[in-house]
C-alpha positions as CSV (number, residue, x, y, z in Angstrom):
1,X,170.1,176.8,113.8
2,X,167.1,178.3,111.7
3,X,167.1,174.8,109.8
4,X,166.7,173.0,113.4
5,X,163.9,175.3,114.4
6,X,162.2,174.9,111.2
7,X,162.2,170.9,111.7
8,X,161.0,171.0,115.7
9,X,157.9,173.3,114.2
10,X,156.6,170.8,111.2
11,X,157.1,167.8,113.8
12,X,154.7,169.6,116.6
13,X,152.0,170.9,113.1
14,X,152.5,167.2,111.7
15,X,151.7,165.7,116.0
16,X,149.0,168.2,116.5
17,X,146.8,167.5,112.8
18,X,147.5,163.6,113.3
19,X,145.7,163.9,116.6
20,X,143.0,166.5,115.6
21,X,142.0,164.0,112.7
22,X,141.9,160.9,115.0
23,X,139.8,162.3,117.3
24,X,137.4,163.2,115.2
25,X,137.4,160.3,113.5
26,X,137.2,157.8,117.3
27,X,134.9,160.1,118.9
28,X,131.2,160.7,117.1
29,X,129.8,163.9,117.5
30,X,127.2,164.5,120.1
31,X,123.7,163.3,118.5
32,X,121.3,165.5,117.1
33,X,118.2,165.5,119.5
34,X,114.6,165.5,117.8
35,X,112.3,167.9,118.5
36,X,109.5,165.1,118.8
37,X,108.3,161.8,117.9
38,X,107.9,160.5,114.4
39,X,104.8,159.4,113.4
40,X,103.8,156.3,111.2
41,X,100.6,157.7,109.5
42,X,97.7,156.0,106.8
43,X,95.5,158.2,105.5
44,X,91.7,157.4,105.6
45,X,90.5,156.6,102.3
46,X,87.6,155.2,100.1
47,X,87.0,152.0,99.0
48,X,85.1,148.6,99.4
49,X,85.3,146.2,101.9
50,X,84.4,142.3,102.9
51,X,84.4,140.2,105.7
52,X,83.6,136.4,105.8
53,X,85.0,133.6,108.2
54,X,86.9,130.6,106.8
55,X,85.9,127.3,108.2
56,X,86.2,122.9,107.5
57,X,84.6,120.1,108.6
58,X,82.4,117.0,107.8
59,X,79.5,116.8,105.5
60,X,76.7,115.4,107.0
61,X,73.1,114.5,105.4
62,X,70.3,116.8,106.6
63,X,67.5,114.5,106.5
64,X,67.8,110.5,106.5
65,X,65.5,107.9,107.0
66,X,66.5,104.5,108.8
67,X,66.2,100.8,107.5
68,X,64.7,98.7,109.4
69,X,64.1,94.5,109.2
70,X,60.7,94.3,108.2
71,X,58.3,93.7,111.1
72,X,56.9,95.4,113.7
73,X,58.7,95.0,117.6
74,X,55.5,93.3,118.8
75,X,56.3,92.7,122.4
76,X,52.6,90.8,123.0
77,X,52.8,87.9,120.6
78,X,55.4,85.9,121.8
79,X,55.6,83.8,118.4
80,X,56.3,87.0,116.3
81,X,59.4,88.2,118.8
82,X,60.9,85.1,118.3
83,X,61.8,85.9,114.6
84,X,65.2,85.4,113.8
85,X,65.8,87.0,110.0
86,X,69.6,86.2,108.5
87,X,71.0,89.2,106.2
88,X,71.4,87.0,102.8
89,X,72.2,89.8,100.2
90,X,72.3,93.3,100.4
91,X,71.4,94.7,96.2
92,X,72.3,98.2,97.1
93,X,76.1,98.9,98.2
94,X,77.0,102.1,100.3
95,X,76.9,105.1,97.9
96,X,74.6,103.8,95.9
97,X,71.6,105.5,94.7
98,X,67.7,103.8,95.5
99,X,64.1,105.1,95.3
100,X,61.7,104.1,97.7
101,X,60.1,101.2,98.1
102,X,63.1,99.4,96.3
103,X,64.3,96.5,97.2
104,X,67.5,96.4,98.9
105,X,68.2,93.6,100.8
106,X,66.9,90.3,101.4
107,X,66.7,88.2,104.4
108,X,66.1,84.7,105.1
109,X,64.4,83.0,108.5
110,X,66.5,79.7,108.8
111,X,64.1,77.7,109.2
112,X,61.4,79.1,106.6
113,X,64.3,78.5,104.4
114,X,64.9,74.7,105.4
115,X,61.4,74.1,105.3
116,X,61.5,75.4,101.0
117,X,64.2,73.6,100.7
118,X,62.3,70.4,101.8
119,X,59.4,70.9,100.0
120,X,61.4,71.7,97.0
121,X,63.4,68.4,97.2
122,X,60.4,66.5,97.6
123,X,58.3,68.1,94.9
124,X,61.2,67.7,92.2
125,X,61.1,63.9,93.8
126,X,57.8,63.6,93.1
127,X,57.9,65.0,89.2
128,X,60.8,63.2,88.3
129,X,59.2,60.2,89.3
130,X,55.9,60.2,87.3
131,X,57.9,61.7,84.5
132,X,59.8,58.4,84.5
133,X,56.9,56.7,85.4
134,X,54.9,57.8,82.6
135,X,57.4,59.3,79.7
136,X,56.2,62.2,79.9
137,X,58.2,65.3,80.6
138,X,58.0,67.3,83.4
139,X,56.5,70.8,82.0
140,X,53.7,68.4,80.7
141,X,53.0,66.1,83.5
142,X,49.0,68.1,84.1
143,X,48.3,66.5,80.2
144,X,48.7,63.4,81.4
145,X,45.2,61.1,81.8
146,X,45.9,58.4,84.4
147,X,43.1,55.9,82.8
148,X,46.1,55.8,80.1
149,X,48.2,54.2,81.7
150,X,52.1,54.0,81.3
151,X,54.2,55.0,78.1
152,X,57.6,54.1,77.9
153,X,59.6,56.4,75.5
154,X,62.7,56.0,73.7
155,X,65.5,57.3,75.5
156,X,67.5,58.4,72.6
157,X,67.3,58.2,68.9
158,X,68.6,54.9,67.9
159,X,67.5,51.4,66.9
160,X,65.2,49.0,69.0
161,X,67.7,45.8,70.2
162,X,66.7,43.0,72.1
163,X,62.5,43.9,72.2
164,X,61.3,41.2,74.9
165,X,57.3,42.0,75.3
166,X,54.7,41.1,73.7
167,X,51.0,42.7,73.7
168,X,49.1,41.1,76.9
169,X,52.3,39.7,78.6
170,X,52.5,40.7,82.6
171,X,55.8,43.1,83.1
172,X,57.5,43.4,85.8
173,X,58.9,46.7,88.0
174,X,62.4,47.1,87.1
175,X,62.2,44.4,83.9
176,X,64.4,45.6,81.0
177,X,61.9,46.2,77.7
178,X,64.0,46.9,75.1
179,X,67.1,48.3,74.7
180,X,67.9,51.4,71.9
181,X,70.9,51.5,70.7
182,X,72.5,54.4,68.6
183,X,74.6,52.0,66.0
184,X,76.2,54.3,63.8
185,X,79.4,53.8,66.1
186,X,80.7,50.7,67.6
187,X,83.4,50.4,70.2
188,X,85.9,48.0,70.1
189,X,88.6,46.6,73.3
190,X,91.5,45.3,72.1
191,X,94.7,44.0,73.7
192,X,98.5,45.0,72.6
193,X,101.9,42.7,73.6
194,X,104.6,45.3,75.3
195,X,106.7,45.7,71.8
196,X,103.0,47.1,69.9
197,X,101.9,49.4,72.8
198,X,105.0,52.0,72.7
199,X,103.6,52.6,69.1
200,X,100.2,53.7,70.1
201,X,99.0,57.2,70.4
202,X,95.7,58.7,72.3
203,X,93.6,59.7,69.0
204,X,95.5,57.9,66.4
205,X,94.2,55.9,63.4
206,X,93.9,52.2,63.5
207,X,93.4,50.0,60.7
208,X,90.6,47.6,61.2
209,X,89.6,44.5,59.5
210,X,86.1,42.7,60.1
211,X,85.9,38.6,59.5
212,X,82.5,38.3,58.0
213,X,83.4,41.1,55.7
214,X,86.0,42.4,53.1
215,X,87.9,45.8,53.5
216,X,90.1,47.5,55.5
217,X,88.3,50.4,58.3
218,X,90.0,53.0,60.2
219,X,88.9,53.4,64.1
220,X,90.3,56.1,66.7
221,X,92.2,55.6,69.7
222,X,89.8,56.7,72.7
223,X,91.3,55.6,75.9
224,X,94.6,53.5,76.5
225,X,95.3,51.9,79.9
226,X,98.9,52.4,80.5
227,X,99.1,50.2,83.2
228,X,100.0,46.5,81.9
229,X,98.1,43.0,83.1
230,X,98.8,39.6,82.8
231,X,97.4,38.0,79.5
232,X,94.7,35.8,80.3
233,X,94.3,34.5,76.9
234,X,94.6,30.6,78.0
235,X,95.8,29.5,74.4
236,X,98.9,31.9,74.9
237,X,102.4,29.6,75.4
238,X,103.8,32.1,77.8
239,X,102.4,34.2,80.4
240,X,102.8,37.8,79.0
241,X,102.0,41.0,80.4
242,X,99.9,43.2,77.9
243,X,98.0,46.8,77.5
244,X,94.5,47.3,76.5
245,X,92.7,50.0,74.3
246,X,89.5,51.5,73.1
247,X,89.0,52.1,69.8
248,X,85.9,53.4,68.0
249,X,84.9,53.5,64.6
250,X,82.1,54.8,62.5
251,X,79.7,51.9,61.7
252,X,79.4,51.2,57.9
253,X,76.1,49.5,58.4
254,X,77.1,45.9,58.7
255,X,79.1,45.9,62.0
256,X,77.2,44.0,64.9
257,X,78.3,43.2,68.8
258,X,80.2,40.2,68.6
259,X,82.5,40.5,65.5
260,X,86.2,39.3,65.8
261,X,88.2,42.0,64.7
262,X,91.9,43.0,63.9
263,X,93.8,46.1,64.3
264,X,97.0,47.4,63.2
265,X,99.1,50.1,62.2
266,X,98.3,50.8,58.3
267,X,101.4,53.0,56.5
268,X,98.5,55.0,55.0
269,X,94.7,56.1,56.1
270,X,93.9,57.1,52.1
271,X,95.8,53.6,50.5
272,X,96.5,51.5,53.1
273,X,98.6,48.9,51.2
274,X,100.4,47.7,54.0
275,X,99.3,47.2,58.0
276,X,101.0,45.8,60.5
277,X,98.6,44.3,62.4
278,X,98.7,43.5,65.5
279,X,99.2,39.9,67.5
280,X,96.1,38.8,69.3
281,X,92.7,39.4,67.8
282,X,89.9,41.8,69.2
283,X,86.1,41.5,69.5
284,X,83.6,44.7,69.0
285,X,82.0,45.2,72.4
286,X,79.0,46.9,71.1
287,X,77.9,50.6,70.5
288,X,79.3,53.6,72.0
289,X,75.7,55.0,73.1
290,X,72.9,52.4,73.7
291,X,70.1,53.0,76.9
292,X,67.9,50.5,78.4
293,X,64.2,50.8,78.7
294,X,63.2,49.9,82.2
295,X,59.5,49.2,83.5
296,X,58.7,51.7,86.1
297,X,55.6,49.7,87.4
298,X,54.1,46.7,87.7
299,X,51.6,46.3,84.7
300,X,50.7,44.4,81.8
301,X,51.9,45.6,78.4
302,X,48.6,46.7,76.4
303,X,51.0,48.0,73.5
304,X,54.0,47.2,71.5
305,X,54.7,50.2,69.5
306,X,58.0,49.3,67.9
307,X,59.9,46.0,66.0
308,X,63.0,44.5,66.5
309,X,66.0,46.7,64.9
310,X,63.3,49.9,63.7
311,X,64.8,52.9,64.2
312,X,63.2,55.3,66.6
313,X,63.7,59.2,67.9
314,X,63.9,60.6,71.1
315,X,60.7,60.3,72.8
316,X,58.7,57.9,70.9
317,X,56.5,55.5,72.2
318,X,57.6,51.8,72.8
319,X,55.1,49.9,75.2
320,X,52.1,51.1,77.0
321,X,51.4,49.3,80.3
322,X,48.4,49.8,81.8
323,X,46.0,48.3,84.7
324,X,44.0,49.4,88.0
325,X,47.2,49.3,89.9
326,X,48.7,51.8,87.0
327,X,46.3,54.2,87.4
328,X,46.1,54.0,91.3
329,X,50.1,55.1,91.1
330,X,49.5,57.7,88.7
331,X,46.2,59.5,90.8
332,X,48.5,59.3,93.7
333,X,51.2,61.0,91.9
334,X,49.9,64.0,90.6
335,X,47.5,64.5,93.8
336,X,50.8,64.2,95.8
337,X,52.4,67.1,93.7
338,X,49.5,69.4,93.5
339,X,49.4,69.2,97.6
340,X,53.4,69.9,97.0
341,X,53.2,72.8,95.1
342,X,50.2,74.2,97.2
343,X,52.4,73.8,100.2
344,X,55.5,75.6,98.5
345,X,54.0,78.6,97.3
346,X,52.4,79.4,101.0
347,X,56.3,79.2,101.8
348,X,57.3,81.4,99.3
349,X,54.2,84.2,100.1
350,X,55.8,83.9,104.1
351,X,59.1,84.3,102.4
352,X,58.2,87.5,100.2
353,X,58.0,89.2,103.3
354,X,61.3,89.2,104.2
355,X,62.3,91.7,101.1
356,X,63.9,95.3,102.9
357,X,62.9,98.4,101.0
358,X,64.3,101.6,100.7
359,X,62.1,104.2,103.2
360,X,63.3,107.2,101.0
361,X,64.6,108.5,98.1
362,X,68.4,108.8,98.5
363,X,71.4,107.2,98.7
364,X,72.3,104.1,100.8
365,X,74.9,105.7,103.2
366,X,76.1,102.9,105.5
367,X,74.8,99.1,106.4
368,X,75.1,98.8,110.5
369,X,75.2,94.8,109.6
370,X,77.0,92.1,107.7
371,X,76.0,89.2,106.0
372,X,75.2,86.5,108.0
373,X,74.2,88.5,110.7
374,X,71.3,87.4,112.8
375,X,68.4,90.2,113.3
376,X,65.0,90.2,114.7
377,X,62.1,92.3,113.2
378,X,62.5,96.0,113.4
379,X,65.9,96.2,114.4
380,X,68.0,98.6,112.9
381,X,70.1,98.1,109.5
382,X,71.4,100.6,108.6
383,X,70.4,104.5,106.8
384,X,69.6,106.2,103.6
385,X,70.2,110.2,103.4
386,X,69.2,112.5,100.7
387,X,72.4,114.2,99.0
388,X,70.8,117.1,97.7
389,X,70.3,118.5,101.3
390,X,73.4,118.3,103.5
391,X,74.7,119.6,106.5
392,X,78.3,121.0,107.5
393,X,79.0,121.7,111.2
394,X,81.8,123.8,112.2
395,X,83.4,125.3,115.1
396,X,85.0,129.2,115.1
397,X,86.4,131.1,117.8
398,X,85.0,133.7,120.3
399,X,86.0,136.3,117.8
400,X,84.6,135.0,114.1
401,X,81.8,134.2,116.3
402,X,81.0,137.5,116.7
403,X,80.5,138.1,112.6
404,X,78.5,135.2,112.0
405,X,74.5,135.3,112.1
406,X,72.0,133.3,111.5
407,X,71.2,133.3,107.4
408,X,74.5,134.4,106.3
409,X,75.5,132.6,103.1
410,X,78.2,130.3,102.5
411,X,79.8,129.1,99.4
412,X,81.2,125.8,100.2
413,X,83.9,123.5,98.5
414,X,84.6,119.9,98.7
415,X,88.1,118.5,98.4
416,X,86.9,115.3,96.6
417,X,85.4,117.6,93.8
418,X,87.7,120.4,93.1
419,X,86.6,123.3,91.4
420,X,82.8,122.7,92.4
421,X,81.2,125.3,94.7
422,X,77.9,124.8,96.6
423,X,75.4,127.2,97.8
424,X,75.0,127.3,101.7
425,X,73.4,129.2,104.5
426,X,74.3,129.8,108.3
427,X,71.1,127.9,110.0
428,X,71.8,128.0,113.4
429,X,74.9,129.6,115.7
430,X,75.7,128.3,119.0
431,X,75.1,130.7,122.2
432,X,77.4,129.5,124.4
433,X,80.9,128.5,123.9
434,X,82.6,125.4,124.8
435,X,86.5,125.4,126.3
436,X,88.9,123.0,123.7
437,X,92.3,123.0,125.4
438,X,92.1,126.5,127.2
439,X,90.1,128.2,123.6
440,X,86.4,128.8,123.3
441,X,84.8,127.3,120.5
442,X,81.3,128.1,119.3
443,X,79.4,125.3,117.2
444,X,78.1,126.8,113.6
445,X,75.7,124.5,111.3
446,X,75.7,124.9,107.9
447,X,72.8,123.8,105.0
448,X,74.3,122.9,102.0
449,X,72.8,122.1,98.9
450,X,74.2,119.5,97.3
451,X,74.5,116.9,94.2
452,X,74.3,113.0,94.0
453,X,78.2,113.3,94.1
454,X,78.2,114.4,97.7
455,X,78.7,111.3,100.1
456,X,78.3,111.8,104.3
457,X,81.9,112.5,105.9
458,X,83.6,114.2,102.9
459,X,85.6,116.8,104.1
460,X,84.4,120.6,103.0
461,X,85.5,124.0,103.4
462,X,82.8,126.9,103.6
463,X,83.5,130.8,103.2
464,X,80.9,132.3,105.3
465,X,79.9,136.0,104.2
466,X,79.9,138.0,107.3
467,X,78.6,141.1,105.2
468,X,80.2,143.4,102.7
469,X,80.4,147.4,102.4
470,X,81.4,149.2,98.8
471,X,82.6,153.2,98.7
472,X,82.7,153.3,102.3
473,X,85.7,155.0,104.7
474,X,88.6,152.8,105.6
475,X,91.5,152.8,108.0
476,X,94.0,150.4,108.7
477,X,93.0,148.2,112.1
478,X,96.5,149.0,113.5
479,X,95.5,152.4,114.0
480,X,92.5,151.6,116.3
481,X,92.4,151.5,120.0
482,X,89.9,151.4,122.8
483,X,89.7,153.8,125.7
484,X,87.1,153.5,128.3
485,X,85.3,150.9,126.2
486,X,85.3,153.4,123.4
487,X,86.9,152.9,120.1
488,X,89.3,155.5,119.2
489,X,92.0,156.6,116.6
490,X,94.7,159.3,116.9
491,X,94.6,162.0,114.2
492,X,97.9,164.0,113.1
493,X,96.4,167.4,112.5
494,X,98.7,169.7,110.1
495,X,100.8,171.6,112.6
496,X,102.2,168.5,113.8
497,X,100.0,167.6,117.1
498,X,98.3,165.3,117.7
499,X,94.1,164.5,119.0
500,X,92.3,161.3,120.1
501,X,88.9,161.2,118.4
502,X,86.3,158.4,119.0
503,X,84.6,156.4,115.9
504,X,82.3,154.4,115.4
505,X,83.3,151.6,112.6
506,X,81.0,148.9,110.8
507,X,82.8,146.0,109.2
508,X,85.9,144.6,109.9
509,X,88.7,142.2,108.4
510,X,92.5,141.4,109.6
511,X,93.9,144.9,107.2
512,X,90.8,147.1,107.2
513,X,87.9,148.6,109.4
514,X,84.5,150.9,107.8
515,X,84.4,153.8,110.0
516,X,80.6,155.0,110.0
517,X,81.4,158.0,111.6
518,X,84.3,160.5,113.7
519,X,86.8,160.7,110.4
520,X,86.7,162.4,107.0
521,X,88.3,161.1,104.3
522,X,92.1,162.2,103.9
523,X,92.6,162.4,107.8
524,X,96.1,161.1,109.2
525,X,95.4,158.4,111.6
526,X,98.6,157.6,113.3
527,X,99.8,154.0,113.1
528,X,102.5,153.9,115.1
529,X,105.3,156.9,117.0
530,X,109.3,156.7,117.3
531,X,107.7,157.4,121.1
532,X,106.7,153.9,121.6
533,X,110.3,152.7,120.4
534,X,112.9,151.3,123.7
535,X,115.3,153.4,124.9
536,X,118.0,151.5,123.4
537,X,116.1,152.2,119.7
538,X,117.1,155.2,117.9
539,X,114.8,156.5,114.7
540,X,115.9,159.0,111.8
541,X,113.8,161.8,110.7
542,X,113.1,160.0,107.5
543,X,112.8,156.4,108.9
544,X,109.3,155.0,109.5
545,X,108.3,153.1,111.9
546,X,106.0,150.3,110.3
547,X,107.8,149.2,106.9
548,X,105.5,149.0,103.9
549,X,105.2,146.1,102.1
550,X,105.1,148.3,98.2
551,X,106.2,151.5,97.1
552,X,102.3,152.1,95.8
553,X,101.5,152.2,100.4
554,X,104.3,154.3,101.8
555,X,103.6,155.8,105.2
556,X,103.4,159.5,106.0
557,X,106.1,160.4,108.1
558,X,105.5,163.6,110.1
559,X,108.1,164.8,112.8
């Protein structure tokens, strides 16, 4: 019985611990209440301060100057509006660097051009003609006395062939004189049967063998016709189809025009000890270079200069030709290009004036025209601006506005050229706002100082200095509100209240504010309360409010 009591007892200790422990372990206990809110807190300290406004935008040149077609716009002569100038070159591309009065284009009046043209033509015409006329070259044609009378010169070295005046014999225009003839190669055409010509090559070595003459001469392959012809050698049994060939060959002093000839295929060029020659027989045509002297007037020949077969030079004298007639032509010549060359260089004074200068020292920053392009005098061209004086234009907000005065300086950056800086300064800040897309934007311009390696519409970036305070006080710009349009912190005094005080703060950046006056340093400022936390949010005694960012800034917490 005692044993049954004992078991009834440890089952009713063992029911009432199991529920003591899981009650406290479901049910919390009730919350702790604070006494007060818990304070986020900076202290005001010492230090430095700076506060500048970021901004981008488009370089632009400060001071330009425009070019213009040269030529006034004269709207009372009728004659000088009527000026049509075509853009012919441009000798200074965009970005490139002029001073001024260079020239940097050139333009042409169609016309004015046609008319130098003409003249031009007719001028060379008119020289080439008594050059001919007279032997004479051109460069030397004012030497020439017309009571003189005609020279005809040697067209190339050579020898004289076929000399048909005489001293005191009439010539006529056009007759052929003489002929000179440079003999020291002679050209031979010769035809081959269809069973010789697949053994001919362009440039090969022929053997040749003269009639009048003993020995065996080599000649080169020049030009082979590879298109066959009937034979129209009338002796010839059959009607064959052959090939013909030039061949030339130096002249060893003894070949003339005329000479039968045969060729063939020798096994050797040094010991040609057997040739197959070939069927039908060739003739030597004559010389590979030979010109014909040609009377350019209608004179009498006062001159022979030259024999039959002498050798002569480039430019020597064969005939003179002279007579009233002569000197008539030659008067009229050289009078005729004197009036031609008068005439052409008044053309080319008008057409000296159409020569576009540079109105500045700069760089060339755009042409507004092509070539080709039709423009009347005075109209515009295009503009050179001056690099080392540039402009940046910006836009800020209502609030950087309010840090930005006139003369602040900028340092300024250029993407194009990293790691170069440029000096700037604030020269002028807009008054009045405009609205971009529901946000006021004020208009900020920007002098920069610049280099040659600065080019209009490169995209910059400028720190503008706003102003900059060193060993001044400092709070944090969370703890700063306004109250009746007064600025105002709340200070955590030591026995844990609290008190509103007014300041009055200088400079001013997204962490930090200068406060001239209402704070000494080492005050609490309050930066945030568990007070301002939802009623859903719950806050330790040691938990802060606003978490720090490094152990080297943790907040103050006061209860």
């Amino acid at each position: 019985m005692a044993q049954r009591i004992l078991m009834i007892a440890l089952i009713i200790v063992i029911v009432i611990g199991g529920g003591f422990y899981a009650y406290r372990e479901l049910v919390p206990p009730p919350a702790e209440e604070a006494q007060g809110p818990v304070y986020s807190t900076k202290p005001v300290t010492r230090g430095d301060i700076s506060v500048g406004v970021e901004v981008s935008g488009p370089l632009n040149p400060s001071s330009s100057g425009s070019i213009l077609a040269p030529g006034g716009r004269n709207y009372y002569e009728i004659s000088s509006s009527n000026i049509q100038y075509t853009l012919v070159e441009i000798l200074a591309e965009e970005g490139e660097a002029v001073e001024m009065g260079q020239v940097i284009a050139r333009l042409a009046a169609p016309q004015l051009q046609n008319q130098i043209k003409n003249v031009e033509a007719e001028l060379d015409n008119e020289k080439r003609f008594l050059s001919e006329l007279t032997g004479v070259p051109e460069d030397r044609l004012y030497v020439i006395n017309p009571a003189q009378g005609v020279v005809l010169r040697a067209p190339i070295d050579g020898r004289v062939s076929g000399l048909s005046v005489s001293e005191g014999k009439e010539i006529k225009q056009g007759q052929i004189v003489a002929r000179i003839v440079d003999d020291s190669h002679f050209k031979i055409n010769a035809k081959v049967n269809q069973n010789e010509f697949p053994l001919i090559n362009l440039g090969q070595k022929l053997a040749i063998e003269f009639t009048f003459f003993e020995g065996i001469y080599f000649g080169e392959v020049v030009d082979i016709n590879p298109n066959p012809v009937p034979d129209s050698d009338e002796d010839s049994p059959t009607r064959n189809f052959v090939y013909w060939i030039t061949v030339e060959g130096k002249n060893p002093g003894l070949v003339q025009p005329g000479l039968q000839v045969r060729l063939g295929i020798a096994d050797s060029t040094t010991n040609p000890t057997r040739v197959s020659w070939f069927a039908s027989p060739a003739t030597v045509e004559g010389f590979v270079n030979e010109e014909r002297v040609l009377s350019t007037v209608e004179a009498l020949a006062t001159q022979v200069h030259v024999r039959e077969m002498e050798m002569v030079k480039k430019g020597d004298p064969i005939v003179s030709l002279s007579g009233s007639d002569v000197q008539k032509t030659i008067e009229e010549k050289l009078n005729k290009i004197r009036e031609k060359e008068t005439e052409l260089n008044d053309l080319y004074s008008k057409a000296g004036q159409m020569e576009v200068r540079a109105p500045m020292d700069g760089i060339i920053a755009r042409w507004d025209i092509q070539l080709g392009a039709q423009i009347s005098p005075g109209d515009w061209m295009g503009y050179v601006f001056n690099t080392s004086d540039m402009n940046l234009w910006v836009e800020v907000d209502d609030i950087d506005v309010l840090m930005i005065k006139h003369g602040s300086p900028a340092t300024v950056t250029v993407e194009a050229l990293p790691g170069e800086t440029f000096e700037g300064v604030v020269e002028h800040v807009a008054t009045m706002g405009k609205d971009m897309q529901g946000i006021t934007r004020f208009g900020v311009d920007i002098r920069v100082k610049g280099s040659s390696e600065l080019r209009p519409g490169m995209q910059a970036s400028a720190y503008i200095d706003a102003g900059s305070a060193k060993d001044v006080l400092l709070i944090p710009v969370e703890a700063i509100f306004e109250e009746d349009g007064v600025q105002k912190v709340e200070v955590l005094n030591p026995d844990g209240t609290t008190k509103a005080v007014a300041v009055k703060l200088g400079l001013m950046n997204d962490r930090f504010a200068e406060v001239k006056s209402g704070l000494d340093e080492g005050e609490l400022v309050i930066t945030g309360s568990s007070a301002d936390l939802l009623p859903s949010q719950h806050i330790g005694r040691k938990e802060s409010i606003l978490p720090s960012n490094n152990s080297d800034d943790d907040d103050n917490k006061v209860q």
